[in-house]
N, C-alpha and C positions, 0 to 999 in steps of 0.2 A: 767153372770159371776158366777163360781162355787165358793161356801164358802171352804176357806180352814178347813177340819177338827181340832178341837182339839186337840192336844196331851198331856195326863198330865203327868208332867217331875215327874221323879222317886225319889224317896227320898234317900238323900245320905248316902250311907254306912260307919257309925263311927265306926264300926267293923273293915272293911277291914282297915281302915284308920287308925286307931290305930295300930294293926299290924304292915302295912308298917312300919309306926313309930318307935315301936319298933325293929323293924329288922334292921333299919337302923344307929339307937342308937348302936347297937349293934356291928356291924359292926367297928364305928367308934372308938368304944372301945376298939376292938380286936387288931385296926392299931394303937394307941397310945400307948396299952400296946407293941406291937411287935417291935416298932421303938427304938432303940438303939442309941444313940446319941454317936459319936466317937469324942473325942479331938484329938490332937497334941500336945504335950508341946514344947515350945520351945527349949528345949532342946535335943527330941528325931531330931525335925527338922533338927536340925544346926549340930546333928551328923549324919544322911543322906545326909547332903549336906557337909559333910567333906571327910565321904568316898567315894563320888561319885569324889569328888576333887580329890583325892590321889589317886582313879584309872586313871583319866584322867592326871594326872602329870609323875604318873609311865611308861612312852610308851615303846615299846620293842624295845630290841637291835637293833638298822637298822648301815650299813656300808656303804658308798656314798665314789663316785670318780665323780668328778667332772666331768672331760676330759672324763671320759669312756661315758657317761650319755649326755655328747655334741656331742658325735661322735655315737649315738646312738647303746651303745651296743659295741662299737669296740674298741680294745686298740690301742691309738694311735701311731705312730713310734719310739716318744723319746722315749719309756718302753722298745725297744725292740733292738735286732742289725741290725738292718733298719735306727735307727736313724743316724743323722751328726753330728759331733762336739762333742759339750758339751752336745749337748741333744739327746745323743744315751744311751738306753740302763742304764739312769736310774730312780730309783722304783717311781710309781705313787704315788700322793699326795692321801690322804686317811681321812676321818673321821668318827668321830663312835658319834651316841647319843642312848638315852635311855641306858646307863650303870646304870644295878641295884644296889641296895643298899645292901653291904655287900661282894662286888664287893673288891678285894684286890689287883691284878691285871689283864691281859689281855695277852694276846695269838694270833698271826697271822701265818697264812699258807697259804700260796700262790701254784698251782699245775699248771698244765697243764694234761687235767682231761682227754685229748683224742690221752694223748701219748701213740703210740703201743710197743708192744714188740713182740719180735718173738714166745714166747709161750704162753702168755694170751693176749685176743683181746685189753685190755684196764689196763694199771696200773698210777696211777697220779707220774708225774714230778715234784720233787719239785724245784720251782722258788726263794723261799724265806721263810724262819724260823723266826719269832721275838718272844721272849718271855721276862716272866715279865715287861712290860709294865704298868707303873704306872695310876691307875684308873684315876688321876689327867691330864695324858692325852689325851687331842680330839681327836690328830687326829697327822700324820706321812706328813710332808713337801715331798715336790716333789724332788726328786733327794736324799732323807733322806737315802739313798743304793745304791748300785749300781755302773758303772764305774770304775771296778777296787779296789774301797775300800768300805768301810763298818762303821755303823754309829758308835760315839761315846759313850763310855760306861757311859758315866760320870752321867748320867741320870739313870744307875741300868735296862737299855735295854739290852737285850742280844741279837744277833743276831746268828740265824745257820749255820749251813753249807746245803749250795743245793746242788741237785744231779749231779754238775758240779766240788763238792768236793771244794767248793768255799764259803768263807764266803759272808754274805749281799747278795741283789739283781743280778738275773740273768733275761732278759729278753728273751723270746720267739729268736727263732733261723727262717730262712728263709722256712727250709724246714718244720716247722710245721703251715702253711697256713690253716685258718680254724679250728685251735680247740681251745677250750674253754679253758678260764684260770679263777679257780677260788679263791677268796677271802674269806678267810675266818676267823673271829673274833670268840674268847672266854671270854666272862666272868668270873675269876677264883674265888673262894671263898679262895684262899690261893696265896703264891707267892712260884714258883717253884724252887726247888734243882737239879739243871742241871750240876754242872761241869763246868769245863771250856772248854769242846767242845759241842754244843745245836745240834740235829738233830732233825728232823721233826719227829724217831719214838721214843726218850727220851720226845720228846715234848707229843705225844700223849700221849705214857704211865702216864705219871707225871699227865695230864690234868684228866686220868680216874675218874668217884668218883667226882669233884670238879666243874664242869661246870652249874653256873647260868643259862647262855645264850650265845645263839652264834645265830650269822645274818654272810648272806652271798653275795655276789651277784658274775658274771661271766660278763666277757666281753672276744668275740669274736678276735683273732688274725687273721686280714684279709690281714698282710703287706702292 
Protein backbone atom coordinates (compact mmCIF):
# COMPACT_ATOMS: atom_id res chain seq x y z
CA UNK A 1 0.00 0.00 0.00
CA UNK A 2 1.47 3.30 -1.07
CA UNK A 3 1.61 6.20 1.70
CA UNK A 4 -0.29 9.05 0.71
CA UNK A 5 2.05 12.11 0.48
CA UNK A 6 1.77 15.10 2.60
CA UNK A 7 0.52 18.29 1.62
CA UNK A 8 1.01 21.26 3.85
CA UNK A 9 -2.20 23.40 3.52
CA UNK A 10 -1.26 27.17 2.61
CA UNK A 11 -1.67 29.72 5.00
CA UNK A 12 -4.77 32.01 4.59
CA UNK A 13 -4.57 35.35 3.04
CA UNK A 14 -5.90 38.23 5.47
CA UNK A 15 -4.72 40.66 2.84
CA UNK A 16 -6.83 39.35 0.20
CA UNK A 17 -9.58 38.85 2.72
CA UNK A 18 -9.62 42.24 4.04
CA UNK A 19 -9.96 43.76 0.58
CA UNK A 20 -12.67 41.63 -0.46
CA UNK A 21 -14.10 43.18 2.70
CA UNK A 22 -13.75 46.30 2.05
CA UNK A 23 -15.00 46.35 -1.41
CA UNK A 24 -17.96 44.91 -0.45
CA UNK A 25 -18.66 47.47 2.38
CA UNK A 26 -18.19 49.60 -0.13
CA UNK A 27 -20.48 48.68 -2.40
CA UNK A 28 -23.14 48.33 0.05
CA UNK A 29 -22.73 51.99 0.70
CA UNK A 30 -22.86 53.12 -2.66
CA UNK A 31 -26.65 51.16 -2.90
CA UNK A 32 -27.98 52.77 0.30
CA UNK A 33 -26.76 56.13 -0.62
CA UNK A 34 -28.37 55.81 -4.30
CA UNK A 35 -31.77 54.29 -3.06
CA UNK A 36 -34.32 57.02 -2.91
CA UNK A 37 -37.37 56.20 -1.12
CA UNK A 38 -40.56 57.69 -3.04
CA UNK A 39 -43.97 58.18 -0.97
CA UNK A 40 -47.62 58.80 -2.06
CA UNK A 41 -49.52 61.11 -0.04
CA UNK A 42 -52.88 60.42 0.13
CA UNK A 43 -53.88 62.96 -1.30
CA UNK A 44 -51.67 63.14 -4.57
CA UNK A 45 -53.43 59.30 -4.72
CA UNK A 46 -57.19 60.14 -4.41
CA UNK A 47 -56.51 62.91 -6.99
CA UNK A 48 -55.23 60.34 -9.57
CA UNK A 49 -57.95 58.16 -8.91
CA UNK A 50 -60.42 61.24 -9.29
CA UNK A 51 -59.08 62.05 -12.78
CA UNK A 52 -58.81 58.75 -13.94
CA UNK A 53 -62.90 58.77 -12.75
CA UNK A 54 -63.85 61.85 -14.64
CA UNK A 55 -62.17 60.49 -17.66
CA UNK A 56 -63.89 57.22 -17.50
CA UNK A 57 -67.39 59.02 -16.71
CA UNK A 58 -66.92 61.57 -19.59
CA UNK A 59 -67.53 58.94 -22.73
CA UNK A 60 -67.92 60.34 -26.27
CA UNK A 61 -71.02 61.42 -28.03
CA UNK A 62 -72.44 57.85 -29.49
CA UNK A 63 -76.24 58.02 -31.34
CA UNK A 64 -78.09 54.48 -31.23
CA UNK A 65 -81.35 53.33 -33.02
CA UNK A 66 -82.49 50.57 -31.79
CA UNK A 67 -84.45 48.89 -34.83
CA UNK A 68 -81.56 49.93 -37.26
CA UNK A 69 -78.98 47.83 -34.84
CA UNK A 70 -81.81 44.74 -34.72
CA UNK A 71 -82.21 44.75 -38.31
CA UNK A 72 -78.45 44.76 -38.70
CA UNK A 73 -77.45 47.92 -40.28
CA UNK A 74 -80.78 48.28 -42.30
CA UNK A 75 -83.77 50.82 -41.89
CA UNK A 76 -86.56 49.28 -41.37
CA UNK A 77 -89.94 49.84 -43.57
CA UNK A 78 -92.08 52.00 -41.04
CA UNK A 79 -89.13 54.91 -41.70
CA UNK A 80 -89.70 54.77 -45.00
CA UNK A 81 -92.92 54.81 -47.75
CA UNK A 82 -92.72 50.96 -47.85
CA UNK A 83 -94.48 51.11 -44.70
CA UNK A 84 -98.55 50.25 -43.96
CA UNK A 85 -100.85 52.19 -42.03
CA UNK A 86 -99.74 53.98 -39.28
CA UNK A 87 -96.24 52.75 -39.36
CA UNK A 88 -95.36 54.04 -42.79
CA UNK A 89 -93.00 56.55 -43.22
CA UNK A 90 -92.50 57.71 -39.81
CA UNK A 91 -89.02 59.16 -38.04
CA UNK A 92 -86.94 56.38 -36.05
CA UNK A 93 -86.78 56.37 -32.30
CA UNK A 94 -83.23 57.72 -31.64
CA UNK A 95 -81.00 58.19 -28.58
CA UNK A 96 -77.77 59.96 -27.85
CA UNK A 97 -75.31 59.45 -24.58
CA UNK A 98 -72.07 60.89 -23.72
CA UNK A 99 -73.45 64.55 -24.11
CA UNK A 100 -70.56 66.81 -23.00
CA UNK A 101 -70.51 69.29 -20.46
CA UNK A 102 -71.21 72.79 -21.43
CA UNK A 103 -73.27 71.16 -24.10
CA UNK A 104 -76.46 74.09 -24.49
CA UNK A 105 -78.18 72.38 -27.12
CA UNK A 106 -78.14 69.69 -29.89
CA UNK A 107 -78.44 69.42 -33.64
CA UNK A 108 -79.79 66.54 -35.98
CA UNK A 109 -79.49 65.86 -39.85
CA UNK A 110 -80.57 63.22 -41.41
CA UNK A 111 -79.30 62.76 -45.54
CA UNK A 112 -79.45 60.14 -47.95
CA UNK A 113 -75.68 60.24 -48.53
CA UNK A 114 -75.90 58.29 -52.04
CA UNK A 115 -78.38 60.31 -53.66
CA UNK A 116 -77.32 61.15 -57.33
CA UNK A 117 -77.80 64.06 -59.35
CA UNK A 118 -77.27 64.54 -62.97
CA UNK A 119 -74.30 66.69 -62.66
CA UNK A 120 -72.29 65.64 -59.56
CA UNK A 121 -71.85 61.81 -58.85
CA UNK A 122 -72.98 62.23 -55.29
CA UNK A 123 -74.77 65.19 -53.36
CA UNK A 124 -76.73 64.23 -49.56
CA UNK A 125 -80.72 64.43 -49.58
CA UNK A 126 -81.90 65.82 -46.85
CA UNK A 127 -84.48 63.47 -44.90
CA UNK A 128 -84.98 65.48 -41.82
CA UNK A 129 -83.59 68.86 -39.94
CA UNK A 130 -84.07 69.29 -36.01
CA UNK A 131 -82.54 71.86 -34.23
CA UNK A 132 -82.11 73.40 -30.73
CA UNK A 133 -82.70 70.41 -28.96
CA UNK A 134 -82.55 70.64 -25.28
CA UNK A 135 -79.34 69.00 -23.72
CA UNK A 136 -81.94 67.78 -21.08
CA UNK A 137 -83.00 65.57 -23.99
CA UNK A 138 -82.06 61.65 -24.58
CA UNK A 139 -83.33 60.75 -27.08
CA UNK A 140 -86.46 61.60 -30.03
CA UNK A 141 -89.57 58.76 -29.55
CA UNK A 142 -90.45 56.74 -32.67
CA UNK A 143 -92.93 58.27 -34.91
CA UNK A 144 -91.64 61.82 -32.99
CA UNK A 145 -91.89 63.29 -37.33
CA UNK A 146 -93.13 62.20 -39.89
CA UNK A 147 -96.65 61.08 -41.58
CA UNK A 148 -97.73 64.20 -42.83
CA UNK A 149 -97.08 66.33 -39.78
CA UNK A 150 -94.35 67.40 -37.69
CA UNK A 151 -93.38 67.45 -34.09
CA UNK A 152 -94.50 69.83 -31.42
CA UNK A 153 -92.81 73.15 -30.70
CA UNK A 154 -93.73 73.31 -27.15
CA UNK A 155 -90.35 71.76 -26.09
CA UNK A 156 -88.20 74.85 -28.02
CA UNK A 157 -87.63 71.82 -30.93
CA UNK A 158 -87.46 73.28 -34.08
CA UNK A 159 -87.90 71.23 -36.91
CA UNK A 160 -86.72 72.04 -40.94
CA UNK A 161 -87.74 71.84 -43.87
CA UNK A 162 -86.34 68.72 -46.18
CA UNK A 163 -85.58 68.63 -49.51
CA UNK A 164 -89.15 67.52 -50.36
CA UNK A 165 -89.91 71.24 -49.27
CA UNK A 166 -91.61 69.65 -46.39
CA UNK A 167 -91.48 70.15 -42.80
CA UNK A 168 -90.37 67.13 -39.99
CA UNK A 169 -89.48 63.60 -41.28
CA UNK A 170 -89.50 62.22 -44.83
CA UNK A 171 -88.44 58.77 -45.28
CA UNK A 172 -86.41 57.16 -48.09
CA UNK A 173 -88.63 56.80 -51.36
CA UNK A 174 -88.67 53.10 -53.54
CA UNK A 175 -86.47 53.99 -55.93
CA UNK A 176 -83.46 54.68 -53.79
CA UNK A 177 -82.82 50.90 -52.79
CA UNK A 178 -79.47 50.57 -51.32
CA UNK A 179 -78.16 53.80 -50.15
CA UNK A 180 -77.15 54.90 -47.08
CA UNK A 181 -78.93 57.33 -44.85
CA UNK A 182 -77.07 58.88 -42.46
CA UNK A 183 -77.66 60.20 -38.79
CA UNK A 184 -76.21 62.74 -37.68
CA UNK A 185 -75.88 64.46 -33.95
CA UNK A 186 -74.23 67.99 -32.78
CA UNK A 187 -73.18 69.08 -29.63
CA UNK A 188 -73.69 72.86 -29.57
CA UNK A 189 -72.00 75.10 -27.05
CA UNK A 190 -74.86 77.69 -27.80
CA UNK A 191 -78.47 77.56 -28.85
CA UNK A 192 -79.34 78.55 -32.45
CA UNK A 193 -80.94 81.86 -34.06
CA UNK A 194 -82.82 80.30 -36.96
CA UNK A 195 -86.06 82.02 -37.91
CA UNK A 196 -89.02 80.69 -38.34
CA UNK A 197 -88.06 78.63 -41.43
CA UNK A 198 -84.80 76.00 -40.24
CA UNK A 199 -82.92 74.40 -43.37
CA UNK A 200 -80.27 72.02 -43.22
CA UNK A 201 -77.88 74.79 -44.78
CA UNK A 202 -78.97 77.72 -41.90
CA UNK A 203 -78.54 74.71 -39.76
CA UNK A 204 -75.05 74.19 -40.82
CA UNK A 205 -73.90 77.73 -41.17
CA UNK A 206 -75.22 78.62 -37.58
CA UNK A 207 -73.52 75.07 -36.11
CA UNK A 208 -69.90 76.74 -37.77
CA UNK A 209 -67.57 77.71 -34.74
CA UNK A 210 -69.82 75.99 -31.97
CA UNK A 211 -69.47 72.17 -32.29
CA UNK A 212 -68.39 70.10 -28.89
CA UNK A 213 -69.10 66.84 -30.56
CA UNK A 214 -70.85 65.04 -33.07
CA UNK A 215 -71.35 60.91 -33.44
CA UNK A 216 -72.98 59.43 -36.20
CA UNK A 217 -74.05 56.34 -37.43
CA UNK A 218 -75.77 55.09 -41.13
CA UNK A 219 -78.21 52.39 -41.76
CA UNK A 220 -78.57 50.95 -45.13
CA UNK A 221 -82.26 51.49 -47.11
CA UNK A 222 -82.75 47.88 -48.54
CA UNK A 223 -86.94 48.20 -48.94
Amino acid sequence: MNAVPFQKKKPHDHAATTHFTRRTQHFQNNLEQSFVPVSISQEDSSSSIDIASAAMAQESLRLVCHPVAAHEGRLPRQYTLEGQGAKKDISPPLEWYGVPDGTRSLALVVQDIDAPEPERPVVPWTHWVVANISPEIKGLPEGFSGAGGNASTDSGVQEGINDWKQPGWRGPVPDSHGHRIQFRIYALDDVLSLGNKVTVDKVMDAIDGHVLAEAELTAVFTG
